[in-house]
LUMMI-643455 format. One record per residue: z, y, x of N, C-alpha, C in turn; residue in three letters. Coordinates in pm, 1 decimal, decimal comma. Atoms other than C-alpha are relative to their C-alpha. Layout:
# residues N
+----------+----------+----------+----------+----------+----------+----------+----------+----------+-----+
:     n_c3 :     n_c2 :     n_c1 :    ca_c3 :    ca_c2 :    ca_c1 :     c_c3 :     c_c2 :     c_c1 :   r :
+----------+----------+----------+----------+----------+----------+----------+----------+----------+-----+
:        Z :        Y :        X :        Z :        Y :        X :        Z :        Y :        X : ALA :
...
+----------+----------+----------+----------+----------+----------+----------+----------+----------+-----+
# end
This chain:
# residues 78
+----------+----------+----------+----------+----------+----------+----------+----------+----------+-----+
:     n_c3 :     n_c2 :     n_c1 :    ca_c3 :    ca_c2 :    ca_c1 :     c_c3 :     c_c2 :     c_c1 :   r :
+----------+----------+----------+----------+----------+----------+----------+----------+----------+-----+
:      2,2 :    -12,4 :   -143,6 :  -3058,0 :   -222,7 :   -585,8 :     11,1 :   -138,8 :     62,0 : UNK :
:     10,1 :    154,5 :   -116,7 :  -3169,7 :   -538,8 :   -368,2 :     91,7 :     45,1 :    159,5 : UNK :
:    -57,7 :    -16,0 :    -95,3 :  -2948,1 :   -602,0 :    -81,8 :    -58,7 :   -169,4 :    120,6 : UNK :
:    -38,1 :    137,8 :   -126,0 :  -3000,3 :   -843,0 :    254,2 :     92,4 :     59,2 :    136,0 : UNK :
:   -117,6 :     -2,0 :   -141,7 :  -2799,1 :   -930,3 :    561,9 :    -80,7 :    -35,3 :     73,1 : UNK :
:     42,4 :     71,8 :   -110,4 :  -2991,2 :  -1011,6 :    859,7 :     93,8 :     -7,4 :    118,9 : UNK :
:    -43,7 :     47,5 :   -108,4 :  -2848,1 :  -1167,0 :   1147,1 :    -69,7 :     -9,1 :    108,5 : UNK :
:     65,7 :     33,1 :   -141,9 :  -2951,0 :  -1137,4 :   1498,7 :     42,1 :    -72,5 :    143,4 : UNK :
:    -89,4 :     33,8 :    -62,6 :  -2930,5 :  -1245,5 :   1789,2 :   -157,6 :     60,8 :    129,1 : UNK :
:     88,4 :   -120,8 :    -91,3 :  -3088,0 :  -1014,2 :   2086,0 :     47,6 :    -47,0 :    113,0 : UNK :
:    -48,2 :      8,3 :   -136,5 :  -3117,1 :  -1005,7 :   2472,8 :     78,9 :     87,2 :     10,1 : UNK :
:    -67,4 :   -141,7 :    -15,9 :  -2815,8 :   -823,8 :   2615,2 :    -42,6 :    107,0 :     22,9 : UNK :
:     35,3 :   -105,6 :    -30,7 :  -3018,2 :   -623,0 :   2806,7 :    -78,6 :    119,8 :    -46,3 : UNK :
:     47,7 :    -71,7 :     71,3 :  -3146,7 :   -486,2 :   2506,0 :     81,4 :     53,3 :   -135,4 : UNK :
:   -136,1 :    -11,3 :    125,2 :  -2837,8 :   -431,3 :   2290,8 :    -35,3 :    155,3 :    -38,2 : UNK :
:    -67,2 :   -105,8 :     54,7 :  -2796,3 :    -42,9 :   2273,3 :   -162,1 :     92,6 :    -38,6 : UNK :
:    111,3 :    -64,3 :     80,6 :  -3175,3 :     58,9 :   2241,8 :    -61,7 :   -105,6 :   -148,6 : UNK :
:      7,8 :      6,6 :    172,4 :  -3237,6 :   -209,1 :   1936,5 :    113,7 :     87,3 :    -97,5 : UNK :
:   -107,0 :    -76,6 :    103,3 :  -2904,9 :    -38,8 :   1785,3 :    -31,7 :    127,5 :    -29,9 : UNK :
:     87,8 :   -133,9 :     39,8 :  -3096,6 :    287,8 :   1843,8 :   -115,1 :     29,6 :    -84,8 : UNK :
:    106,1 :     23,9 :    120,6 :  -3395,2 :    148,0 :   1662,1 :     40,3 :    -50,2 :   -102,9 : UNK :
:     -1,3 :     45,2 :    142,9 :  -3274,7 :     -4,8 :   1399,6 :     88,2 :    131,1 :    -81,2 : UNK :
:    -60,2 :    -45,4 :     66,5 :  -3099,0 :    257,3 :   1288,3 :   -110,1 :    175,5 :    -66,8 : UNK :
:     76,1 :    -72,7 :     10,1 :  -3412,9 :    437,9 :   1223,6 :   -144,3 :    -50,4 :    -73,7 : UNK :
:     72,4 :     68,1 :     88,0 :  -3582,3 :    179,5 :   1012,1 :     51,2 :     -2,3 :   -133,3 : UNK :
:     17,1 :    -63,9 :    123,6 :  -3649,1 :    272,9 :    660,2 :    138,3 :   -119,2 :    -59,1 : UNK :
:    -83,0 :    104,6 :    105,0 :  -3370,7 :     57,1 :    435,0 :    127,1 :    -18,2 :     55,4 : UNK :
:    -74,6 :     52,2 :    -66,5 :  -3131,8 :    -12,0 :    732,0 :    162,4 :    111,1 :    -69,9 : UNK :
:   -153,0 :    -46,1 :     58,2 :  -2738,8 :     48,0 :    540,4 :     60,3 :     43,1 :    138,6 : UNK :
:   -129,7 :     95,3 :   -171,7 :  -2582,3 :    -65,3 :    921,9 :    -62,6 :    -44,0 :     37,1 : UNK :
:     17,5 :     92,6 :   -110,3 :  -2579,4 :   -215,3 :   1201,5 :     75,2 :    -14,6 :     95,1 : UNK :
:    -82,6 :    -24,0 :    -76,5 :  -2332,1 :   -335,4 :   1365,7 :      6,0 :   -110,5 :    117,2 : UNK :
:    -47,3 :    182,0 :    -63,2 :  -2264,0 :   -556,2 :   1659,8 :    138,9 :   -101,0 :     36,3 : UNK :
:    -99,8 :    126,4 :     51,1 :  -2046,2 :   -867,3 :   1600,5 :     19,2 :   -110,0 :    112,9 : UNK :
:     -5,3 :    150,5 :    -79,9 :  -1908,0 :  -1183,7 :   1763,2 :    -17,0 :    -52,0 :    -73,9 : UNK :
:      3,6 :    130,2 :     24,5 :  -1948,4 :  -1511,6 :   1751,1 :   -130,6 :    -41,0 :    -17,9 : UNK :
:    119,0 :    110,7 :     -7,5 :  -2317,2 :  -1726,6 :   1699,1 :    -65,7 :    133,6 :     33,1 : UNK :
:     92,5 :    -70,7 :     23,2 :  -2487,8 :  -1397,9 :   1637,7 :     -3,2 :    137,0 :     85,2 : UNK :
:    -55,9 :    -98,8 :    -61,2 :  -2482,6 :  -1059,4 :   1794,4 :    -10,4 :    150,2 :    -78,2 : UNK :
:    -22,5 :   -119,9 :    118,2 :  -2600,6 :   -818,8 :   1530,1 :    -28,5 :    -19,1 :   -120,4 : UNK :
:     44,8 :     41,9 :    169,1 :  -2544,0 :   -796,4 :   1129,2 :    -48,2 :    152,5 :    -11,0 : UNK :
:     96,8 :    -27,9 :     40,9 :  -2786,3 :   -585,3 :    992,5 :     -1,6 :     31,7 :   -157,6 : UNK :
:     23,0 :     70,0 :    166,6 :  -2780,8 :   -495,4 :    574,5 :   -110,8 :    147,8 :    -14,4 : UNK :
:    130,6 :    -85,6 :     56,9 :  -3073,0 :   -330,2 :    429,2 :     31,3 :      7,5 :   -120,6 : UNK :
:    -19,0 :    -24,6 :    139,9 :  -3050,3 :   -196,7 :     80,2 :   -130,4 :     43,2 :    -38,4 : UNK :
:     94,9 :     -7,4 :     47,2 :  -3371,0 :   -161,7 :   -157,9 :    -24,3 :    -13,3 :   -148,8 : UNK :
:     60,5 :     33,9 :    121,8 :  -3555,6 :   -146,7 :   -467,1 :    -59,8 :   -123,3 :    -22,2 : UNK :
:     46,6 :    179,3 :     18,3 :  -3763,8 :   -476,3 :   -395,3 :     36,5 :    -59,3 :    115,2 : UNK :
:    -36,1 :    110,2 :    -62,1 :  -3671,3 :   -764,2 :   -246,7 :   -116,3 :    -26,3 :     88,7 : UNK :
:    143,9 :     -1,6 :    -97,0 :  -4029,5 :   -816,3 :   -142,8 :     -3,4 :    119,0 :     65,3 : UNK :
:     53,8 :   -130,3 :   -102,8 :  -4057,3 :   -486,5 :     38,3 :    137,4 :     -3,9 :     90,3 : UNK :
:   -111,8 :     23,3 :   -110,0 :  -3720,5 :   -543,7 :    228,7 :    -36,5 :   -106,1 :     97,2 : UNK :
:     25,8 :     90,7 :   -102,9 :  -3815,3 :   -883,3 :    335,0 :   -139,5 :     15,3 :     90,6 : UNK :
:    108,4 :    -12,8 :    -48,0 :  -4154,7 :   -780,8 :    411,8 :      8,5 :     86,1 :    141,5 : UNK :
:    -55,1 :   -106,3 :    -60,0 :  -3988,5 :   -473,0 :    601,1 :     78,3 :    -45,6 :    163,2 : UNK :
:   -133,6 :    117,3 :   -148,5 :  -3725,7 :   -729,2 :    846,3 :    -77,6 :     -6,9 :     67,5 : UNK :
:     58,0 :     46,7 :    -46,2 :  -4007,0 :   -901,7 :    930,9 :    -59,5 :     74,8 :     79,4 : UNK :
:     89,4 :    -77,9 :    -65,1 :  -4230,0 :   -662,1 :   1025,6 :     81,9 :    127,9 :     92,1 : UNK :
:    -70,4 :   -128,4 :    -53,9 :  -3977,8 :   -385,5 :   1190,2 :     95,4 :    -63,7 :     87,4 : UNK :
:   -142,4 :     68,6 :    -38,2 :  -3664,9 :   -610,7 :   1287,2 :    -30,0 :   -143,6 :     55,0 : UNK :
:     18,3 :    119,0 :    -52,3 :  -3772,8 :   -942,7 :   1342,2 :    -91,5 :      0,5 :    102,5 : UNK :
:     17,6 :     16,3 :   -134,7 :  -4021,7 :   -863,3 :   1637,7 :    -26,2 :    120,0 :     47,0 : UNK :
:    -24,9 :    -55,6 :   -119,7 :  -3845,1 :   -602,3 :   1796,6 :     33,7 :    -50,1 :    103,6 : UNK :
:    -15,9 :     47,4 :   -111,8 :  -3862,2 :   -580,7 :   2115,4 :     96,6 :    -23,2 :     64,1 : UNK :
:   -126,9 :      9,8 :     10,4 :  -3524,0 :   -748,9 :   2246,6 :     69,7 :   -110,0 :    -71,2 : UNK :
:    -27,5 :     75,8 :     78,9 :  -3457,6 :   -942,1 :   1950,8 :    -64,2 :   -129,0 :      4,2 : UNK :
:     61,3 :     94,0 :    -38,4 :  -3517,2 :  -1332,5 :   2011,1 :     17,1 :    -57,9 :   -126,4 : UNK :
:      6,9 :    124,0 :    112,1 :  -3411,5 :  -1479,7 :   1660,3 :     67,1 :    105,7 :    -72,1 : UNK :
:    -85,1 :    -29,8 :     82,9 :  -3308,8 :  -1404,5 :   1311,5 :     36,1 :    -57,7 :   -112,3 : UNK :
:     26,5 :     73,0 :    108,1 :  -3166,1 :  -1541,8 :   1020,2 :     -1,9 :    116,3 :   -102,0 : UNK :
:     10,6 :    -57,6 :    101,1 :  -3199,8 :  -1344,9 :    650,3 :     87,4 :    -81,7 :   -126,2 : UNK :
:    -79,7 :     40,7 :    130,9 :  -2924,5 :  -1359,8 :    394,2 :    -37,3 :    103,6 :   -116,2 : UNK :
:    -14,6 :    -49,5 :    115,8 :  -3002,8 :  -1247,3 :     49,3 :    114,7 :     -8,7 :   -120,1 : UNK :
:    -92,9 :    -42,5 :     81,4 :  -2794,6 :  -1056,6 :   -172,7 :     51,1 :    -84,6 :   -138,9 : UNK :
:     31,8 :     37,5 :    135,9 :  -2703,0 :  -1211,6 :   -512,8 :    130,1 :     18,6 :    -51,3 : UNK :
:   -121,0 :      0,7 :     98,7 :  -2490,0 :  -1081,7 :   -783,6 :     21,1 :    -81,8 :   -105,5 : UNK :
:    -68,4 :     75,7 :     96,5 :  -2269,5 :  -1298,7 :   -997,7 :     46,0 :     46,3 :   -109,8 : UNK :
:    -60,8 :    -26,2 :    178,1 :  -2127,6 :  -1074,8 :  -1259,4 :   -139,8 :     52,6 :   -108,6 : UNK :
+----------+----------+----------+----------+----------+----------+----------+----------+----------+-----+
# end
């Protein structure tokens, strides 16, 4: 199971309908909104890595609302 974190960072005036959409995009674990730099974390869970990131991009990264994002990938150590 592939995991990422995306980070957002959205217009206010679009806070509670992205939280309504994203929570209706295929992979989406959560979504919650956060303080500090960012305003929403985001984790997607998956089989590929390529079809998650492909997935952000195309679903999450230009919704409408959303002005920036960064993408943290998962990585296990043990």
């Amino acid at each position: 199971m592939e995991i990422i974190y995306i980070l957002a960072k959205v217009d206010a005036g679009h806070a509670e309908s992205i939280l309504s959409r994203l929570r209706d995009v295929e992979g989406v674990a959560f979504a919650h909104a956060v303080t500090g730099s960012f305003d929403f974390l985001i984790a997607m869970e998956g089989e590929s890595l390529a079809k998650l990131l492909s997935r952000s991009m195309k679903e999450i990264g230009c919704m409408e609302g959303i002005k920036s994002t960064e993408t943290l990938v998962a990585i296990r150590l043990d």
